[in-house]
N, C-alpha and C positions, 0 to 999 in steps of 0.2 A: 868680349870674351871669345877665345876659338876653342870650340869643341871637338874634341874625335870621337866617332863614334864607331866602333870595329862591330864588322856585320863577319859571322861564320864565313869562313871559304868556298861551300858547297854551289850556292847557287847566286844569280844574278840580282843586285840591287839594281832596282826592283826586278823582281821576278818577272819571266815572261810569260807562266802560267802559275806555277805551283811554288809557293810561297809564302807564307805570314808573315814573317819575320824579320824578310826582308823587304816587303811591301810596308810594314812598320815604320823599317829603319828608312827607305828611301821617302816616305811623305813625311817623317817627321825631318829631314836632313834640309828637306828642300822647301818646309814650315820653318825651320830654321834660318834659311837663307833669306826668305822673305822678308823676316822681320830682324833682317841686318845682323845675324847673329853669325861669325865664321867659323864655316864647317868641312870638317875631311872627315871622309868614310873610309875607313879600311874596308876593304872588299876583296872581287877577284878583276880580274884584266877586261873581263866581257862588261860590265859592270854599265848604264849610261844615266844612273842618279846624276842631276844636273849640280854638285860642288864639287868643291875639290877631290878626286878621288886617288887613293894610293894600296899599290896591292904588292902581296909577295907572289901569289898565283898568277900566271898570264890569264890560264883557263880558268872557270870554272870548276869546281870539281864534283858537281854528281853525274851521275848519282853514285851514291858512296859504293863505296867496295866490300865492306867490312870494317868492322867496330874496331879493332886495332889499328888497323891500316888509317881511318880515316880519323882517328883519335891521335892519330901521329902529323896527318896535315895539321888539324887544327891548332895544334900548339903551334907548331912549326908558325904559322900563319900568326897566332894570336902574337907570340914572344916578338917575331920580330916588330908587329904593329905597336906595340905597346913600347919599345921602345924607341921606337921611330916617332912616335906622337910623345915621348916625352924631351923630345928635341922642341918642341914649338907651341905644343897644344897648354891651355889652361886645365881643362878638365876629362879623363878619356870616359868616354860612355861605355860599359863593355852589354854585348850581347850572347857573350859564349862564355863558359866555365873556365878554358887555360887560362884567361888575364888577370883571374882574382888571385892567382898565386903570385905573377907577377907585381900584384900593387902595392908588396912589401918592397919593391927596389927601387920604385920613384916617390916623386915627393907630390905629382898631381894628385889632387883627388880622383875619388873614384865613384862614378854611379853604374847600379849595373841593373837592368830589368829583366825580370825573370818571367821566362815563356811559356814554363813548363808547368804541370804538376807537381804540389807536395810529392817527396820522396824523401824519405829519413835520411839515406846516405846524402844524399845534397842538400839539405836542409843542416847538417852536422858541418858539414865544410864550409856552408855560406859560414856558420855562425865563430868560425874560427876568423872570419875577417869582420872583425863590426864597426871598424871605419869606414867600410863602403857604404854609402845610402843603397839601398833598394829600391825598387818601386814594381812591385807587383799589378799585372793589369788588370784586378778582381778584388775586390772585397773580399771574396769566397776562397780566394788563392791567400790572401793576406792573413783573416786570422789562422792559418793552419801553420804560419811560419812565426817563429822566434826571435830575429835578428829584432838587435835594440833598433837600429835608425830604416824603416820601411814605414812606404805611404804607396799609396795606390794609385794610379793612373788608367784611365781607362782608355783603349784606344780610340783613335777619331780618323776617321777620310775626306778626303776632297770631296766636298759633295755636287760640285761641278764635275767631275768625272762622270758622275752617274746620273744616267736622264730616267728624271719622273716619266712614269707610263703609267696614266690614268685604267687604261682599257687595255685589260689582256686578255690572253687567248686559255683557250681550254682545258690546261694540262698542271700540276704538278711538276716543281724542282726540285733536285736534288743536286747541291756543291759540295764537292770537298773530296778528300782521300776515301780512295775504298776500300773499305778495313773493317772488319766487325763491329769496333769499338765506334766506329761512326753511324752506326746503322742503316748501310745502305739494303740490306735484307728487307729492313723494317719498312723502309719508307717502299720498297715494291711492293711488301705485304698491305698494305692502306691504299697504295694504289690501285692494288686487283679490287679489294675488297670495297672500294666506293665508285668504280670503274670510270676513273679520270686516268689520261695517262699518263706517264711520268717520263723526265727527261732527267738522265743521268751524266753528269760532268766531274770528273776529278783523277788525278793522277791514280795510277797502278803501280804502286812502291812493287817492287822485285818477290818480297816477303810476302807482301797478299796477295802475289799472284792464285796460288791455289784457290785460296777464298774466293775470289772473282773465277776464277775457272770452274768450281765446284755450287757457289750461291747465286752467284748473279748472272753469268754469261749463260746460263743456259734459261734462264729468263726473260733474256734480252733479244725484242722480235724485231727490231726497229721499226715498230707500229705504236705499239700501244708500250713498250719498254723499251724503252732507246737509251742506248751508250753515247753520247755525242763526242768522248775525250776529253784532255784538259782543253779550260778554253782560256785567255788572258782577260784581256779589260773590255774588248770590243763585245767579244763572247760573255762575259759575264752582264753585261747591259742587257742583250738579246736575250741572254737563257733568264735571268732574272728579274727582266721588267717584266717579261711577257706573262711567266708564270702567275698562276692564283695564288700560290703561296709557295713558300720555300719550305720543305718539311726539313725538321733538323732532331730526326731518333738518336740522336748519342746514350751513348750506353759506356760512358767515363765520364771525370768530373772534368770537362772542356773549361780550362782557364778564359778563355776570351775568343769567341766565335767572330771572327774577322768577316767572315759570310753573312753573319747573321743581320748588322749594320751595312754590307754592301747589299744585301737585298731591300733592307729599308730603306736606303736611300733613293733606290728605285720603284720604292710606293709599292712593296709586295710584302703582304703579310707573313710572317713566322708561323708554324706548326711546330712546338718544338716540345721534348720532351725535359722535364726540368733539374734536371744535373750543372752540379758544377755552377760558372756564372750565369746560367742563362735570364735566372729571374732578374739580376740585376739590366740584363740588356733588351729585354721584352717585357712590355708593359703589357699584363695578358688584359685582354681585349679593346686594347689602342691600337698597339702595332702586331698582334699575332697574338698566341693563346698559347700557354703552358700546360700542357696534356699530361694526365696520370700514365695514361698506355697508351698502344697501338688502337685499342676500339674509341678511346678518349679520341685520339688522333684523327680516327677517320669519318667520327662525328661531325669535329669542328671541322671539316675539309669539306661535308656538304652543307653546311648552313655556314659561308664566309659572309663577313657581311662590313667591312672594315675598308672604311674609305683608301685609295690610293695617298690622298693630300692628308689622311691623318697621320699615317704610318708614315710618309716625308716628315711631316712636322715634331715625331718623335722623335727621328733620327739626326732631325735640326737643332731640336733642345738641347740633346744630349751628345752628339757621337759626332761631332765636326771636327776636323782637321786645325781650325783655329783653335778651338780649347785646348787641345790634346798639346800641341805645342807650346800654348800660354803654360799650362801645368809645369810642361818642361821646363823651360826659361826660370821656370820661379825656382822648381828642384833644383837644377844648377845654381843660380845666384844664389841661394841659400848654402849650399855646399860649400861653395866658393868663399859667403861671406864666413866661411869657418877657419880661414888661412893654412897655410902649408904643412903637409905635413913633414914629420922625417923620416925618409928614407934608411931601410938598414942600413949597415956600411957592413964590409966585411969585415968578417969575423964576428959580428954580431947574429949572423943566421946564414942559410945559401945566397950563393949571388949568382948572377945569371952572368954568362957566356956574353963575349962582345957580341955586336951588331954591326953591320953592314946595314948601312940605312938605303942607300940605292940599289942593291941588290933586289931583283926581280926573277922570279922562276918559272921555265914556262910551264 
């Protein structure tokens, strides 16, 4: 079977720091190719996911510009991917919302994983297509949606990527975006308040600037509260093996903490507050502990006590790059074994505009 799998236009498969998405799509593309399975990625031009890859963008496009402006790339992007992959492809995989509109004008199936949070407006539009499989990456994400055909997948990584680090050093992590809703406030506050220091990594979306100018930058000594930046793969070893633990205060219902699993695979325990998936991906007192509060939180941060090789072995059980691929193959050939669909014709609903399949934009 060849699959496509269209990654959004914004950023690079895989990411060179900041990313979920498309760290997703490039370890499942390239689990794919492992296991003899042929794969193109729609992407952008910068792109260096090791299969086939095919873009309308030369560049990358973030950081975005504005919600119309870049709601206008992405179709742009999605439309013509989607009909360029129905030139050759068996199955397209979609990762962005323009291609579901499009799956009424080809005859491949369609699978589409969903990244984000329940939201009634996009929960009303998946269910307007129920020929698409789904695959939610939560339990917790899953019952909250309606669509007849959805199963769950949990994400998995290369866990040769990430080096076990038995013996670490004296401080408190924090990954990810700095945003209210991630709690990076929170985790400074448990920091001061059990006096470990903390080491802080994660993009500065444009929007939270204030936030960070107003919350956290004026808390930040680079002593005892360090900003270090985004960091990629090299950086997230060092920031995450070293740490005691990863604290993760979210303060949303986080579909699937892609951090959460790269710090376990580096043998450092979770602090995490229990929204959203968490409890499915932290075994509280295996691999970290699931805290009611901030004092919960800064309890469990002086009394750790959780081996490095148990927390790898949780992460081995469950959250490998092998399984997460095997799931897929099986979602796919299932799909697959459900045969072709029919495509509208016109006159029967909208049709889309030709295509220019080699056309490239810089």
């Amino acid at each position: 079977m060849k699959i496509a799998i269209i990654a959004p236009p914004f950023i690079c498969v895989p990411p060179r720091q900041y990313g979920g998405t498309e760290l997703f799509i490039a370890n499942l593309a390239e689990g794919l190719k492992r296991n003899n399975v042929e794969v193109v990625v729609y992407t952008n031009g910068e792109s260096t996911v090791n299969v086939d890859r095919r873009w309308f963008y030369e560049r990358a496009q973030w950081p975005i510009q504005g919600e119309i402006y870049d709601n206008l790339k992405d179709i742009n992007h999605t439309a013509w991917s989607v009909a360029d992959a129905a030139r050759d492809c068996d199955l397209i995989h979609l990762n962005n919302l323009p291609g579901l509109a499009h799956s009424r004008f080809v005859r491949q199936p369609f699978v589409y994983t969903v990244h984000h949070p329940q939201q009634a407006g996009l929960s009303e539009f998946y269910e307007s297509f129920p020929q698409v499989q789904y695959i939610t990456i939560s339990h917790f994400q899953r019952r909250r949606e309606r669509m007849p055909r959805i199963r769950t997948i949990h994400h998995g990584i290369d866990g040769s990527a990430y080096r076990l680090q038995p013996k670490k050093q004296g401080y408190l992590a924090f990954l990810g975006r700095i945003a209210p809703i991630k709690g990076t406030h929170i985790a400074i506050a448990v920091a001061k308040r059990v006096g470990i220091p903390l080491k802080i990594a994660g993009e500065i979306q444009p929007i939270y600037r204030p936030y960070y100018d107003s919350e956290i930058r004026p808390q930040v000594d680079g002593r005892f509260i360090e900003y270090v930046g985004e960091v990629g793969l090299a950086g997230k070893n060092e920031l995450l093996g070293n740490a005691l633990a990863l604290l993760f205060p979210i303060e949303w219902d986080e579909p699937f903490g892609l951090v959460l699993i790269e710090a376990m695979a580096c043998g450092t325990p979770i602090l995490a507050f229990g929204a959203g998936s968490v409890s499915e991906i932290v075994q509280h007192g295996v691999s970290g502990y699931i805290c009611k509060d901030a004092d919960d939180m800064a309890s469990k941060a002086t009394s750790l006590a959780l081996p490095a090789t148990t927390v790898r072995a949780w992460f081995e059980a469950h959250f490998t790059l092998d399984r997460m691929v095997e799931q897929y193959m099986e979602a796919y050939a299932q799909v697959l074994a459900g045969g072709d669909r029919k495509a509208i014709e016109p006159g029967q609903g909208e049709t889309a505009a030709p295509f220019d399949s080699n056309r490239a934009i810089a």
